[in-house]
C-alpha positions, 0 to 999 in steps of 0.5 A: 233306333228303330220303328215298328211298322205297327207304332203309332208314329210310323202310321201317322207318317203314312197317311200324310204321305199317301194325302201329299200324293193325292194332291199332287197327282192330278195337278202334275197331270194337269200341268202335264196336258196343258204343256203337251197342248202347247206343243200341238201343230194344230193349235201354232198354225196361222189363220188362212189367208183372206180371199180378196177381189181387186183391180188396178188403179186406172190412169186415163183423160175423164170429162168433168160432168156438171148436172143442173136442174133445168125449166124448160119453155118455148123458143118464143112464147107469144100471148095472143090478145086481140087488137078491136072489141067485140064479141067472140063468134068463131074459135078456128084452132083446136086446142094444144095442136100446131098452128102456122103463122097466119092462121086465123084463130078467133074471129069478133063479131065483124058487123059493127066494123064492116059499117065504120069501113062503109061509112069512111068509104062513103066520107072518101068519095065525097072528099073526092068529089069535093077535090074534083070540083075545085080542081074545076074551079081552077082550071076555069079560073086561071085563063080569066084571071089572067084576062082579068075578067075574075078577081084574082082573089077568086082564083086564089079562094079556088086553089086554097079550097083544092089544097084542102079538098087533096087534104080531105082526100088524104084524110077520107083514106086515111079513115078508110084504111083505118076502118079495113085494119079494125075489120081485119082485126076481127079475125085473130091471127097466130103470129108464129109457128108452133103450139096453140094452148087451151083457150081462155075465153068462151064464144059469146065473151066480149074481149078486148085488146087486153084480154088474154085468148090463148098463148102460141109457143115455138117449141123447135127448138125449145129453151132450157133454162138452169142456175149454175152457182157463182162458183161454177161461173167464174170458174166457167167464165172465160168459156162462157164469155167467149161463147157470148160473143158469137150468134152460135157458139162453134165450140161449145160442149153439148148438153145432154137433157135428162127428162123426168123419168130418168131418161136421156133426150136423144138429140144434145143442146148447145148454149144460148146465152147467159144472163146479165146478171146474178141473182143476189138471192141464190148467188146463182147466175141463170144459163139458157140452152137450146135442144131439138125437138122436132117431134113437138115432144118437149113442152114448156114448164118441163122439168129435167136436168142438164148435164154437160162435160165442163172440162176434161182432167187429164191423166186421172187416177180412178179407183171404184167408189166400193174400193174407197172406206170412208172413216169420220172424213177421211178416205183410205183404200187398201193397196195389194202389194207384190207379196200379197200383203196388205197396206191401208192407205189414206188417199185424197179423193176428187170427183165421182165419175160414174162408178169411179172415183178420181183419185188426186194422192195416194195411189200410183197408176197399175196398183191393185185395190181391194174392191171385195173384202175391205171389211176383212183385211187388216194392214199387213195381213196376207190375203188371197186374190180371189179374182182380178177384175179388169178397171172398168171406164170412168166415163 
């Protein structure tokens, strides 16, 4: 049969094809250019590799350091109050400077006293004329009473009335020394050496023996008091122990003072003493060091810190702290290996020293953590090591 290319059925034909062509075309290009797309180098090439800066686990002795809040206060505080009353005349120190033991620094008005001695001395010479006159009545009395031309009574009146004129004499002296120490104690003394504080009465004040003039503290060396947990005591107490049982402690370790402005104390401390007892409040157990302070600049009611190397962990494992990620209470490091891959690892740490952190599982000495770029790497990714930093000292 054949068609007319001029028939209606051969253009319907037509025109369906040239609509399936217009359709198909441009999703065969499509197709087309997303499989030549696959096949680009560009687009199959990895990511590079992370650059990275690591160091190597350090395996070294590091000393444990304690740290603890410290009040300090003289090595011997002494109150000084005066022992008579009277009325203030006389302030002899300047106040807050250093005063040795003997220095007059108050003096009570001496009057009242200078009359109590001069009439007890009056009292002694009479006591002692009175002891001279017996002691003539005996020695008169005795050759007649053995001639018996005296009572023997009489010799008897007169060595009773010697005895109690001695004692009158001892009694008179007695009152005399009495009288020369109240008079002595109007001049007010330091007892000790060291720093005289502000006074705390007014000439013209009438004080007494308890009355309160000033305090006098010894400050070389000065006491360092601090609490250390119950933990830490038992933990410490044979040392401790050991230590108390000598004047000075020949082994102890030394105690750096750290002051109020973050300053180390150049001269170290060594421990005193430790109380007898622990506070039932705190749990804490009070401890007692003593510094140097030869230039008087360590005052009492000085707050600080003591710090002192309690032990030494032998062969620790240290690791910086920026190398250590800590995630809901666990740690992890990353670990670079010999094919500059990566693995997360999760490690145990101990105590912080310094920059470091002790390491107790996890790592082996001379592997490399990453220290810069933790954030970056993922386990089993490669990584580039941009620098390797030499381990700095955990101490």
């Amino acid at each position: 049969m054949k068609f007319n290319v001029t028939t209606p059925q051969f253009r319907q034909s037509s025109v369906v094809s040239e609509k399936l062509l217009s359709i198909w075309a441009p999703l065969a290009l499509v197709a087309s250019s997303m499989l030549l797309g696959c096949q680009s180098p560009n687009a199959a090439a990895p990511p590079p590799p992370v650059e990275v800066e690591v160091v190597g686990v350090v395996q070294q002795d590091v000393p444990i350091y304690g740290e603890w809040v410290t009040t300090l206060d003289g090595y011997v505080n002494a109150q000084i109050q005066p022992q008579v009353s009277g009325y203030l005349i006389k302030q002899g120190y300047k106040e807050g400077s250093f005063v040795r033991k003997g220095q007059i620094l108050f003096e009570i008005d001496p009057r009242p006293f200078q009359a109590v001695l001069d009439q007890a001395n009056a009292q002694l010479a009479q006591a002692e004329a009175q002891l001279g006159k017996t002691k003539l009545d005996v020695d008169r009395d005795t050759p007649l009473a053995k001639e018996r031309a005296i009572a023997q009574s009489q010799l008897d009146n007169d060595i009773q009335a010697n005895l109690a004129a001695k004692a009158a004499v001892k009694s008179a002296e007695a009152q005399v020394e009495q009288a020369q120490l109240n008079l002595d104690f109007t001049r007010v003394t330091s007892l000790i050496d060291g720093i005289a504080g502000i006074a705390q009465v007014q000439i013209g004040n009438l004080v007494g023996p308890t009355t309160a003039l000033t305090s006098v503290s010894q400050v070389n060396p000065i006491k360092a008091y601090f609490p250390i947990s119950e933990q830490e005591y038992m933990h410490y107490a044979a040392r401790i122990n050991a230590h108390n049982q000598q004047e000075v402690p020949s082994d102890a370790p030394p105690f750096d003072l750290i002051l109020a402005d973050g300053t180390v104390y150049p001269h170290a401390g060594t421990l005193l003493l430790t109380n007898r007892q622990v506070d039932v409040t705190t749990g804490s157990i009070q401890l007692v060091c003593a510094f140097p302070n030869p230039n008087n600049i360590l005052r009492p009611g000085q707050f600080g810190r003591v710090r002192a190397a309690g032990e030494t962990r032998r062969g620790a494992l240290l690791v910086p702290q920026r190398a250590v990620a800590e995630l809901q209470g666990t740690y992890q490091v990353a670990v670079v290996g010999g094919d500059n891959k990566v693995a997360l690892r999760s490690i145990k740490v101990g105590e912080r020293v310094g920059a470091m952190w002790i390491i107790q599982s996890g790592v082996r000495a001379g592997e490399l953590v990453v220290v810069e770029g933790v954030q970056k790497v993922r386990d089993g990714s490669s990584v580039k090591i941009k620098q390797s930093t030499p381990p700095t000292k955990g101490n």
